[in-house]
C-alpha positions as CSV (number, residue, x, y, z in Angstrom):
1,X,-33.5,169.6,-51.4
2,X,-30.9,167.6,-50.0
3,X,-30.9,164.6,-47.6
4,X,-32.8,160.8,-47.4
5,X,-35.9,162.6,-49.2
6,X,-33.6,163.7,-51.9
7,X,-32.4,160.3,-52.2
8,X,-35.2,158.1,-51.8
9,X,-36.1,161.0,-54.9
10,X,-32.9,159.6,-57.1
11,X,-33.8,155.7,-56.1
12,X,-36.4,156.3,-57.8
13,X,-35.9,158.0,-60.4
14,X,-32.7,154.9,-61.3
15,X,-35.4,152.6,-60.7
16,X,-38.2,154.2,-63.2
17,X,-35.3,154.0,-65.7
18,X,-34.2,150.8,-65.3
19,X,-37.6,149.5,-65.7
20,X,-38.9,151.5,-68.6
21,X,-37.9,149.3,-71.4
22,X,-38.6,145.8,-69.8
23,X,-41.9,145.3,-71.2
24,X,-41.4,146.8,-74.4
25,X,-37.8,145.4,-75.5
26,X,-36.9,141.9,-76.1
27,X,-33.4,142.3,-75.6
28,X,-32.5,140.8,-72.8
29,X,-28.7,141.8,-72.4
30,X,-30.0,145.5,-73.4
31,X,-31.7,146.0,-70.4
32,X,-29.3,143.9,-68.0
33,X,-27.1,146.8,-69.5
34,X,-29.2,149.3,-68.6
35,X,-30.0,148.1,-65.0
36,X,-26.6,148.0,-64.3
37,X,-25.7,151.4,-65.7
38,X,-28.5,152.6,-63.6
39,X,-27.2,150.8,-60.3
40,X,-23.6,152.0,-60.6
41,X,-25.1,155.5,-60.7
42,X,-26.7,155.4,-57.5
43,X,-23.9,153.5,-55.8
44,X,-21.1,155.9,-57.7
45,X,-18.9,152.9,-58.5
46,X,-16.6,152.3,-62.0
47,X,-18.6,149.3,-63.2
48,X,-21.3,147.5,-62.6
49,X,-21.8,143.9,-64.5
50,X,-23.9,140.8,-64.1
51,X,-22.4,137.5,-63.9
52,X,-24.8,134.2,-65.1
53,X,-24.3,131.4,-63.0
54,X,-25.5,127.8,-64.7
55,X,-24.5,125.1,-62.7
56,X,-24.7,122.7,-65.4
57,X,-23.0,124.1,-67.8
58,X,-19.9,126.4,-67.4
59,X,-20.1,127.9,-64.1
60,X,-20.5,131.5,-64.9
61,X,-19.9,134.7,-67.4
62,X,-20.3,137.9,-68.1
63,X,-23.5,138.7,-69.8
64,X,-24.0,142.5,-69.5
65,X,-21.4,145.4,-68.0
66,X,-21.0,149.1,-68.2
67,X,-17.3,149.0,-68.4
68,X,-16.7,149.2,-72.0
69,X,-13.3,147.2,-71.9
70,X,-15.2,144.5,-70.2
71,X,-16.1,141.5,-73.0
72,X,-19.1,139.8,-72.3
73,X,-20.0,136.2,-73.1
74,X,-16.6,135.0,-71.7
75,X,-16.4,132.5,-69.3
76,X,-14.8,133.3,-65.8
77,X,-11.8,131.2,-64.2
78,X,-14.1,130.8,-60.8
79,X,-11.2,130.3,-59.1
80,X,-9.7,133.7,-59.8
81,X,-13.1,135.1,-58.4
82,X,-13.5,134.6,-54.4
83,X,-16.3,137.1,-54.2
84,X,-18.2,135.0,-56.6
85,X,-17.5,132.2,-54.5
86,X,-18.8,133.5,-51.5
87,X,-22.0,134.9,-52.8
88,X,-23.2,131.0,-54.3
89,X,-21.6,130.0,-50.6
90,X,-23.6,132.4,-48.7
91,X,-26.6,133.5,-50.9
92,X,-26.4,136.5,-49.2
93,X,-25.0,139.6,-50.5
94,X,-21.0,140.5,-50.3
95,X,-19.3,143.6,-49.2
96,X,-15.6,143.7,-49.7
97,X,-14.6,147.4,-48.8
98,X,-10.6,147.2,-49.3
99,X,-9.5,144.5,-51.9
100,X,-6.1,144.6,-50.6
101,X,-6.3,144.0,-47.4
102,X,-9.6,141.5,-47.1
103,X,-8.0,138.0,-46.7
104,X,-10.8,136.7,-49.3
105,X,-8.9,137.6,-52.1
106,X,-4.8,136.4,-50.7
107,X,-5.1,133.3,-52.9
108,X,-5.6,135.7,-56.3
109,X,-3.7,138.7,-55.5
110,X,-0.8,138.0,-58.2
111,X,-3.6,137.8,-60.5
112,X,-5.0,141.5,-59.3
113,X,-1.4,143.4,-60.1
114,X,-2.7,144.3,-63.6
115,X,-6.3,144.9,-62.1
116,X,-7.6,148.3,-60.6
117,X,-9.2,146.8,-57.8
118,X,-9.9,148.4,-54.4
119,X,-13.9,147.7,-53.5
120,X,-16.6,145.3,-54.8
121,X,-20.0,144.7,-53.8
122,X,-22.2,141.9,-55.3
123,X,-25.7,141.0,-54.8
124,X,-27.1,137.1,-55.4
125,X,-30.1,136.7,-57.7
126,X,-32.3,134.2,-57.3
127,X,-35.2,132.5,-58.9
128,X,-36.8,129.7,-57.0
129,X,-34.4,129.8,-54.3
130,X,-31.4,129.2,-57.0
131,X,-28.9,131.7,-57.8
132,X,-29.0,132.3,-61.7
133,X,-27.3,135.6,-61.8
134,X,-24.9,137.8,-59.5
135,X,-25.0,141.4,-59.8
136,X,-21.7,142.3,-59.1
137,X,-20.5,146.3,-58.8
138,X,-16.5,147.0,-59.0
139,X,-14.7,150.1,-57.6
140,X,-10.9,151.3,-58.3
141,X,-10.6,152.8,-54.8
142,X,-11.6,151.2,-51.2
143,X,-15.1,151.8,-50.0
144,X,-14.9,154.0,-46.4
145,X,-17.4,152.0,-44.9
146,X,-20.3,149.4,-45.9
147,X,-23.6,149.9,-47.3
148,X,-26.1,151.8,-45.8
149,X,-29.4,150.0,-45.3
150,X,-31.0,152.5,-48.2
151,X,-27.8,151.4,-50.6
152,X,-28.6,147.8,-49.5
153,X,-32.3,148.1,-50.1
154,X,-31.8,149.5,-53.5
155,X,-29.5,146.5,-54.7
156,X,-31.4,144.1,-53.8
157,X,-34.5,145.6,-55.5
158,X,-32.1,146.2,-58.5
159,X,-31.3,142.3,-58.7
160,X,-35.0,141.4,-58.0
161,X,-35.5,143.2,-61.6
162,X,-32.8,141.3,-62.8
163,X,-34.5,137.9,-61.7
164,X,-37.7,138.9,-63.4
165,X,-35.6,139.3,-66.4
166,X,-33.6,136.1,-66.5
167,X,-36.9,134.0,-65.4
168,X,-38.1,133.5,-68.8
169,X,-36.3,130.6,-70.1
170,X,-37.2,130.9,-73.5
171,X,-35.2,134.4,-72.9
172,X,-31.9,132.7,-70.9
173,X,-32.0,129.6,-73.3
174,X,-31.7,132.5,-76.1
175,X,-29.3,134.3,-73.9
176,X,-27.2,130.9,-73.3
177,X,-27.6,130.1,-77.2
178,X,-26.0,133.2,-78.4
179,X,-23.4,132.7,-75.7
180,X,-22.6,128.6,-76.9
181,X,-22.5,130.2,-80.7
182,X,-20.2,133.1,-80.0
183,X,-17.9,130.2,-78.2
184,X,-18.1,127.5,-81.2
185,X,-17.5,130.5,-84.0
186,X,-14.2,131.6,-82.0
187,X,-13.1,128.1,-81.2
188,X,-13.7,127.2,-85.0
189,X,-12.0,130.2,-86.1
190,X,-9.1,129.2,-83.6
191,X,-8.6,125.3,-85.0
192,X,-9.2,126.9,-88.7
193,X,-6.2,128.8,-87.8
194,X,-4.5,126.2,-85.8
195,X,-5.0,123.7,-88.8
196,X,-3.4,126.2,-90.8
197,X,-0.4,126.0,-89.0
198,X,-0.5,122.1,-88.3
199,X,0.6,122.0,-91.9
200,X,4.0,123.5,-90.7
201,X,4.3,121.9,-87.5
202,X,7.3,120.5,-88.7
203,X,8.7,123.3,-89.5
204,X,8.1,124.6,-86.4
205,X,9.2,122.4,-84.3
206,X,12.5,122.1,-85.8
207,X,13.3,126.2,-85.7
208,X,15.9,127.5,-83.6
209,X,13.7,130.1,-82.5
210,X,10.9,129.5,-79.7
211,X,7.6,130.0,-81.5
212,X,4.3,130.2,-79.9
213,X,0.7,131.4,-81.5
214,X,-1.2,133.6,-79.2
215,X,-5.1,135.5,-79.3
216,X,-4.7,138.5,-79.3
217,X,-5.1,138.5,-75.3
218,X,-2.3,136.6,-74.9
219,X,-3.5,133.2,-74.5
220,X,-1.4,130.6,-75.8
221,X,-2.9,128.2,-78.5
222,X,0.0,126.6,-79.7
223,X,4.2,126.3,-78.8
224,X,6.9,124.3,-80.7
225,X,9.6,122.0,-78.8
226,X,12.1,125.6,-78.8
227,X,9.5,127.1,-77.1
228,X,9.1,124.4,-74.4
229,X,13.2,123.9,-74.0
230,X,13.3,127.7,-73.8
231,X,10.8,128.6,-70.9
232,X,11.3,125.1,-69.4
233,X,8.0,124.0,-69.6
234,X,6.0,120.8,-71.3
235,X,4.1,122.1,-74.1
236,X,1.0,120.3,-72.6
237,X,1.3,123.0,-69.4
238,X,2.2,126.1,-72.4
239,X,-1.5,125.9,-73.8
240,X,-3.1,126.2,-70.7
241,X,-1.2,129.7,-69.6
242,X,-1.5,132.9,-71.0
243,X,1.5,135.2,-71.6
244,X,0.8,137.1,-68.7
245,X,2.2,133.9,-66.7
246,X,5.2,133.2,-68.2
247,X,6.3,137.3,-67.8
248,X,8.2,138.6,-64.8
249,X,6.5,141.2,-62.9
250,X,8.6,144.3,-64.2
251,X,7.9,143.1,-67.4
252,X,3.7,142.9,-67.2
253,X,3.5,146.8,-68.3
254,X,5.7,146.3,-71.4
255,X,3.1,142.9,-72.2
256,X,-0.1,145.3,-71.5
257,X,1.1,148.2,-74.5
258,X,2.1,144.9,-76.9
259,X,-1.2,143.6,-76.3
260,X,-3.3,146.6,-76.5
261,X,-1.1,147.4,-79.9
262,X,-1.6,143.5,-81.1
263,X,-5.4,144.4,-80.7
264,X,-4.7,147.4,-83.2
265,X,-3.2,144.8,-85.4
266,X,0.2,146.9,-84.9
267,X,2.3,144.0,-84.7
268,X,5.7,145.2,-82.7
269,X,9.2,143.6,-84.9
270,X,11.6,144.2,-81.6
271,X,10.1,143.3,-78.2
272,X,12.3,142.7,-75.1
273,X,10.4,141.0,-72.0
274,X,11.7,139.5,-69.1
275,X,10.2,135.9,-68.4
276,X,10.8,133.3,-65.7
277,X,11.1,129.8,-66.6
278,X,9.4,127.1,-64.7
279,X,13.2,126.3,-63.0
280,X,12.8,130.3,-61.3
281,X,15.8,131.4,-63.7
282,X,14.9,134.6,-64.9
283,X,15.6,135.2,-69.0
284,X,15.3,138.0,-71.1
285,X,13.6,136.9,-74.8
286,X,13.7,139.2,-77.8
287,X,10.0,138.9,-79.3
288,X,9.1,139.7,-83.2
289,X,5.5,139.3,-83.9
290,X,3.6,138.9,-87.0
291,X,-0.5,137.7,-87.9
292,X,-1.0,134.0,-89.0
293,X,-3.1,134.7,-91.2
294,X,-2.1,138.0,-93.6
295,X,-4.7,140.5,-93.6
296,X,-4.9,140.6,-97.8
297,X,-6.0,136.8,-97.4
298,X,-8.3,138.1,-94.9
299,X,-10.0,140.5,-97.5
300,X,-13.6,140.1,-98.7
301,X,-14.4,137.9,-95.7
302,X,-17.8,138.6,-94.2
303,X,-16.9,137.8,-90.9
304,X,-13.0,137.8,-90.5
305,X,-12.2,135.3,-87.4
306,X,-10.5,136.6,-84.8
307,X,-7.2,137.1,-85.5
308,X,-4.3,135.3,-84.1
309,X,-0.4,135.9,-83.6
310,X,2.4,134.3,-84.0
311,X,5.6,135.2,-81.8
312,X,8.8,134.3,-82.5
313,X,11.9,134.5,-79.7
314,X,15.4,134.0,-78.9
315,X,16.5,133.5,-75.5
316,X,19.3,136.9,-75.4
317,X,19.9,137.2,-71.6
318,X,23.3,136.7,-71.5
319,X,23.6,138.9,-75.2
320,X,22.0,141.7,-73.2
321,X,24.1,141.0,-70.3
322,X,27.3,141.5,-72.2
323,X,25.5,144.6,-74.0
324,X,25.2,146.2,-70.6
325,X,28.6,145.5,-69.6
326,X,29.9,147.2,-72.6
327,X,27.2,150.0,-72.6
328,X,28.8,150.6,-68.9
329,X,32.6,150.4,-69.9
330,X,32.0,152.9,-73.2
331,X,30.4,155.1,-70.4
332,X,32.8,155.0,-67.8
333,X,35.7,155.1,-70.5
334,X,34.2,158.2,-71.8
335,X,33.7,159.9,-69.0
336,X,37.4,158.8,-68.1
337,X,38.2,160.5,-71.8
338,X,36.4,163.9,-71.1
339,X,37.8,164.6,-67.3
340,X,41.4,164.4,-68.6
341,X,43.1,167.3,-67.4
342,X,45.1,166.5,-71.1
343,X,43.6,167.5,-74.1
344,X,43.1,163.7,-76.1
345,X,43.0,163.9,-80.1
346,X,42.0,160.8,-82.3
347,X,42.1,160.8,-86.0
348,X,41.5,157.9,-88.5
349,X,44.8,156.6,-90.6
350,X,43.4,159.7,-92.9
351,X,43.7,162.2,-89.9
352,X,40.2,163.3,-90.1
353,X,39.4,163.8,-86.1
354,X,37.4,161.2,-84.5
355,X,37.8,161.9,-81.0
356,X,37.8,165.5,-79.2
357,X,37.6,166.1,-75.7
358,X,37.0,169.1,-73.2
359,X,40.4,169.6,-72.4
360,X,41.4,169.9,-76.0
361,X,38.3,171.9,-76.7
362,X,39.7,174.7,-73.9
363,X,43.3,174.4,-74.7
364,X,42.5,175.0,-78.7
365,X,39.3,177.1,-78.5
366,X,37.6,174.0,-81.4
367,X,34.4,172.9,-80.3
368,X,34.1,169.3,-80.9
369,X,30.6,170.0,-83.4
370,X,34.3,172.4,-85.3
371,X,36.9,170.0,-84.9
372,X,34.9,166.4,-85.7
373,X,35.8,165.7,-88.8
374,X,38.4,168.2,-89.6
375,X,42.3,167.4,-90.3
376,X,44.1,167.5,-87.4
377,X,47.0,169.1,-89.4
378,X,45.2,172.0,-88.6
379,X,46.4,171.9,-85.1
380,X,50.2,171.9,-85.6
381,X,52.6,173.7,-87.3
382,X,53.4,173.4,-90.5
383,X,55.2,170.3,-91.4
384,X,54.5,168.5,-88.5
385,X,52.1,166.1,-89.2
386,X,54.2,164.6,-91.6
387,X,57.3,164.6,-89.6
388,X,55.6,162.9,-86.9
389,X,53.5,160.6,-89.1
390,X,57.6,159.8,-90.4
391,X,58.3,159.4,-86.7
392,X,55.4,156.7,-85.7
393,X,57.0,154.1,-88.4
394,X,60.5,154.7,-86.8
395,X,62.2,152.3,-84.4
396,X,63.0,155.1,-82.3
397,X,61.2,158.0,-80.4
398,X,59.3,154.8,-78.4
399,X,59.6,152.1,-81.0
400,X,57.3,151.3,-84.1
401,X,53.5,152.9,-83.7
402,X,54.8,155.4,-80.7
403,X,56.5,158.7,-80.3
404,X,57.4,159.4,-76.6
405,X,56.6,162.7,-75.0
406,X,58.4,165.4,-76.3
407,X,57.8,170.0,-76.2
408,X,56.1,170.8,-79.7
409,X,53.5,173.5,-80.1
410,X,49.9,173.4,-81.2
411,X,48.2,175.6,-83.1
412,X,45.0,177.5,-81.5
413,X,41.7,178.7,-83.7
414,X,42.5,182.3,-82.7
415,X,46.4,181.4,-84.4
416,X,48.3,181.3,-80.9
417,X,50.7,179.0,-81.0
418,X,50.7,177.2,-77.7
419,X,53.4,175.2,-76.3
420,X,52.5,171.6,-75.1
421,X,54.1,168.2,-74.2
422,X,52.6,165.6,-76.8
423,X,53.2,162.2,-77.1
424,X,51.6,160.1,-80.3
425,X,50.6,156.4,-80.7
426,X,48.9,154.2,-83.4
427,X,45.8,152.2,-82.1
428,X,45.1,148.6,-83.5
429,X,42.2,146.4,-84.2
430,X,42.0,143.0,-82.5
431,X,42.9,141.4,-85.7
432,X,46.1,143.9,-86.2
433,X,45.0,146.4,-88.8
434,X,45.9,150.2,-88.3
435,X,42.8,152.3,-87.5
436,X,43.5,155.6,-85.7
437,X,46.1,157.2,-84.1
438,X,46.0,159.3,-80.7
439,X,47.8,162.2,-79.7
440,X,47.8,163.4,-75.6
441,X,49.0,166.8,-75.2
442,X,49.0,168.8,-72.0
443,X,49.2,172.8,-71.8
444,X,52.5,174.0,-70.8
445,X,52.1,178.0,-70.6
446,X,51.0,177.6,-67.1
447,X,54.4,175.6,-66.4
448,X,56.5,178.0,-68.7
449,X,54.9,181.3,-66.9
450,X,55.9,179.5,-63.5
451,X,59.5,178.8,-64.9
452,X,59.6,182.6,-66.0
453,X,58.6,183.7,-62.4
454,X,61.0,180.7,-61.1
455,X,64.2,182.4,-63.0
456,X,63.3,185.8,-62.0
457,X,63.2,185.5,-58.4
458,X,66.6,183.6,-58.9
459,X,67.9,186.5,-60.3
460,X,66.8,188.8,-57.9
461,X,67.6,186.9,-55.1
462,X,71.6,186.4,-56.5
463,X,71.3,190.4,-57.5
464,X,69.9,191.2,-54.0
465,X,73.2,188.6,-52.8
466,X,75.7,190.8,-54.6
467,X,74.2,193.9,-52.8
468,X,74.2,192.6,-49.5
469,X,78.0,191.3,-50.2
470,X,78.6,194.5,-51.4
471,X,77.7,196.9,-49.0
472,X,79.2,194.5,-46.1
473,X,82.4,194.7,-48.2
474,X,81.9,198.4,-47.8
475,X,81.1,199.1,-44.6
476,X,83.5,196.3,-43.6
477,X,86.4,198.5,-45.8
478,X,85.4,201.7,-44.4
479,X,86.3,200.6,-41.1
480,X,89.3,198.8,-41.4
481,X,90.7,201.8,-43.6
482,X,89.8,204.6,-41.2
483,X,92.3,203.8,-38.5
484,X,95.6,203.7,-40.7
485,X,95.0,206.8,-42.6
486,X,94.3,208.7,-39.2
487,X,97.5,207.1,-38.5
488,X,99.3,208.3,-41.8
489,X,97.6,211.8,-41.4
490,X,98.6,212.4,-38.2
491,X,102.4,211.1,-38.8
492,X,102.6,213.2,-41.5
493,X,101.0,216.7,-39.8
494,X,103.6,215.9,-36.8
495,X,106.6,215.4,-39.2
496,X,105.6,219.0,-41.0
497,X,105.7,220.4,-37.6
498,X,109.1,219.1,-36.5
499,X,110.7,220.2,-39.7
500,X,112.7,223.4,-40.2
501,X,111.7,226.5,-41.8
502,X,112.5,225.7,-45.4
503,X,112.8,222.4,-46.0
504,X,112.7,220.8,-49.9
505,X,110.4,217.6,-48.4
506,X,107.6,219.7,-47.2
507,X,105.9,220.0,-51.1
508,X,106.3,215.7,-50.6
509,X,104.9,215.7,-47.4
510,X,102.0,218.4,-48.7
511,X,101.3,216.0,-51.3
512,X,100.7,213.4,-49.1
513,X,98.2,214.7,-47.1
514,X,96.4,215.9,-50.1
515,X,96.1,212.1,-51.2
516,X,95.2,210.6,-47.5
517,X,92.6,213.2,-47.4
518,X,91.3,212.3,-50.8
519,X,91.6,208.6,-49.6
520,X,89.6,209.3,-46.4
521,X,87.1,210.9,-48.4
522,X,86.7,207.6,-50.6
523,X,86.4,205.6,-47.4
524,X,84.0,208.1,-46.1
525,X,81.6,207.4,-49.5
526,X,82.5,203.5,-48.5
527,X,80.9,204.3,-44.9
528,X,78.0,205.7,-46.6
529,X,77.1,203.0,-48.9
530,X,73.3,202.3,-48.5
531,X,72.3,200.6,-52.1
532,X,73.9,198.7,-54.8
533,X,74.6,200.9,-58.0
534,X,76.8,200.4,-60.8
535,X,78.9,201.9,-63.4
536,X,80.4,200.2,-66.6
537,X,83.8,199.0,-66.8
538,X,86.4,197.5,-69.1
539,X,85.2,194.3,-71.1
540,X,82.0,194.9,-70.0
541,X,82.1,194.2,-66.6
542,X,80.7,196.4,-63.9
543,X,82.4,197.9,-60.7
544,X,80.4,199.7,-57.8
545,X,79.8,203.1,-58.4
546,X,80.8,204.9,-55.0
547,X,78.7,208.3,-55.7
548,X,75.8,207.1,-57.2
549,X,75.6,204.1,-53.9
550,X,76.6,206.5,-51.0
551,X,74.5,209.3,-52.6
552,X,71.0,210.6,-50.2
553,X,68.0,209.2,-52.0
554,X,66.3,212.0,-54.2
555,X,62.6,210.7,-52.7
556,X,61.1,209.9,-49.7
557,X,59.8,206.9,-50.7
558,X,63.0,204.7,-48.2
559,X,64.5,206.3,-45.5
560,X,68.2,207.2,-45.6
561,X,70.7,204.6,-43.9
562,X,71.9,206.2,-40.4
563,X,75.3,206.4,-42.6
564,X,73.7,208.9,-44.9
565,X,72.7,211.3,-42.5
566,X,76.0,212.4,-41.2
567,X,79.1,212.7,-42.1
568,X,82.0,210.7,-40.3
569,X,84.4,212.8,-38.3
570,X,88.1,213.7,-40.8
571,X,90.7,211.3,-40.5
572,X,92.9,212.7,-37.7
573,X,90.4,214.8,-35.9
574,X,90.8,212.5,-32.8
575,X,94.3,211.9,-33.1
């Protein structure tokens, strides 16, 4: 069964609840409780507490809640609670459906950041046209709309009950009584503690460090003169604040944990929090906490007072400040370290390795969890480290503590010995003492294998010089050579043919020919020159080698120069 039957059903059913103990139980906060645990039910909200109202005495506090955080029997700070307000103001009830936005709470809403506020509903109760009570129900999200007339009806029926019960006055003079006890006992056990500490007021106020004794919510009982210089406010003002006022607002969730560990009796030794002084400076305080009253003095007590806690501070803004700064230089120096395309080594004045970055991790193949720690003789040749270690006290090489750059080679974990530019230099304290000494060293086999490349493209370019030279020279030869033997051949032939029958020059002039043909046959090679092949000489030079240069090629793999694929016409032939 669903719908306003079904809920009329569940009314009352909360409302038989609600009202089976009242005639049977004398406890009157045991049933408020129950009446509001039954009311929050029905209206699905996170708490549900009523508020006593006595005009003549303090103005109002929490007698009975369902939130189990909530601490009842302590006086509410009226002014931090508009909807109270309103409900005495109106005696009617109050809806608030979105905290945030409903202008009756602007003049509270820096007291609300550490609240989970977003709804609240609150219904008067009255006895004899006075309000003695407020029933007051809280929500952590907004409310989509306002009551319905049955959720209306069934809170003011709820705080009808609740007027029945706070009628009596034999009860609510009880209720009030227990309320006035509980409130002498804690402010005796607060000025037994206080007294306590009056004995070292002197003390106190003559510490460099701030002090100031807190309950364990944070209220502030007691401050000496550091205290008041340090937050730049009168101690008068200081004992009417809670801690919550003096800390910034970043620094409210850090004070909630301390608080809630305070409670716990876990009192924190190192506490940052960010305050603001009455002047609007902001300063950063470093807290330590302890009880003032030990816990083994505490022991066998029947009813321990509440304990209270006494912080100590030191005003360390501009110590954190410089903290930072340094925090940021070491990081930015680091990262400066480990992008260095050079590999950067430091050792102690022992040579054990402090310092190891990436570069040197890649160029040696050490990880820096291998090489922390270890030697760095390990990483030259032998002999080395104590040349250079020789070197760094010299006046030369870059003067006393320095060695400038120079090629030297490392030694890899694999063995390879790896050629590198290092230069060395001894790093000192502020005050002058030696304490480490740090080597730079860049990889040179890229630059080396370049170099290598660099030279043999020289050489081939000169070689490929000398060929081109050479067969120009050649084919340059060839041609100047051709025309004067044709000229000698033919002078000859015509001189053999003009000469009588026996003659004793004609073996000369045979002889002749014979040579200019083996000449024209050495200019035909030249003619044919198409690469550039040598032969040994004497003292070890080298001279072209005409057969092996005019030669066809044996492959296919280059075609044959147009003066290898004929042969040039005899000396003579077109004489």
């Amino acid at each position: 069964m669903s719908g306003p039957a079904a809920d009329l059903d569940a009314d009352l059913e909360s409302l038989l609840e609600a009202s089976e103990g009242l005639a049977s139980r004398a406890d009157v906060v045991g049933n408020l409780t129950r009446i509001a645990r039954a009311l929050a039910r029905r209206l699905e909200v996170d708490d549900c507490s009523v508020v006593l109202i006595d005009h003549s005495d303090r103005p109002a506090w929490v007698v009975a809640a369902t939130d189990a955080s909530a601490q009842p029997h302590i006086p509410l700070d009226m002014a931090r609670h508009p909807e109270i307000r309103e409900v005495l103001r109106t005696r009617a009830p109050v809806v608030v459906t979105d905290v945030e936005r409903d202008g009756l709470f602007d003049g509270v809403r820096a007291h609300l950041k550490d609240q989970s506020l977003g709804s609240a509903v609150l219904f008067p109760v009255m006895s004899d046209a006075d309000i003695i009570a407020v029933v007051r129900l809280r929500a952590q999200t907004p409310r989509p709309d306002a009551l319905s007339t049955r959720e209306l009806r069934l809170g003011r029926i709820f705080a009808n009950i609740t007027a029945m019960l706070l009628r009596n006055a034999r009860l609510l003079q009880s209720v009030k009584a227990r309320y006035r006890s509980k409130q002498q006992s804690a402010v005796a056990s607060m000025q037994r503690q206080l007294r306590q500490v009056e004995k070292y007021r002197r003390f106190f106020d003559f510490a460099g460090d701030g002090q100031l004794i807190v309950d364990p919510r944070g209220r502030i009982l007691f401050a000496n003169r550091t205290a008041e210089a340090v937050l730049g406010l009168e101690i008068a003002a200081l004992h009417q604040m809670r801690l919550s006022d003096l800390v910034a607002d970043h620094g409210l969730s850090a004070l909630r944990s301390a608080l809630l560990a305070l409670q716990r009796r876990d009192f924190p030794t190192s506490l940052d929090l960010p305050v603001v002084r009455a002047d609007g400076r902001l300063r950063t305080l470093a807290i330590t906490t302890a009880p003032v009253i030990p816990d083994d003095e505490r022991d066998g007590v029947a009813d321990p007072p509440e304990q209270s806690i006494i912080l100590s501070f030191r005003d360390v803004t501009e110590t954190r400040s410089v903290e930072a700064d340094l925090r940021r230089t070491q990081e930015f120096l680091t990262n400066l370290i480990e992008s260095s395309a050079d590999a950067i080594v430091a050792t102690d004045m022992r040579g054990r390795i402090l310092l190891f970055n990436d570069a040197a991790s890649r160029i040696t193949g050490y990880s820096w969890d291998e090489a922390h720690g270890m030697l760095a003789e390990a990483l030259y040749p032998p002999g080395f480290a104590r040349r250079i270690t020789a070197e760094l006290r010299s006046v030369h090489n870059g003067g006393p503590g320095k060695v400038n750059e120079r090629r030297s080679t490392v030694v890899a974990k694999d063995g390879e010995l790896i050629p590198v530019n290092i230069a060395l230099s001894v790093v000192h304290s502020p005050d002058g003492n030696e304490v480490a000494i740090v080597g730079i060293f860049s990889d040179l086999r890229s630059q080396l294998r370049l170099e290598e490349e660099l030279t043999s493209a020289q050489a081939k370019a000169e070689l490929s010089e000398r060929q081109r030279a050479a067969l120009e020279v050649a084919g340059g030869a060839a041609h100047a050579l051709n025309q004067p033997l044709t000229a000698i051949l033919g002078s000859v032939e015509l001189m053999l043919r003009r000469m009588p029958g026996a003659c004793p020059t004609e073996s000369d002039l045979r002889r002749v020919i014979d040579e200019v043909e083996r000449m024209a046959a050495i200019v035909d090679k030249l003619g044919r020159v198409t690469r550039y092949e040598t032969e040994p000489y004497i003292e070890g030079k080298a001279i072209l080698d005409l057969d092996r240069s005019s030669a066809p090629r044996q492959d296919s793999s280059g075609p044959l120069a147009p003066s290898a694929q004929r042969r040039p016409a005899k000396p003579g032939a077109d004489a």
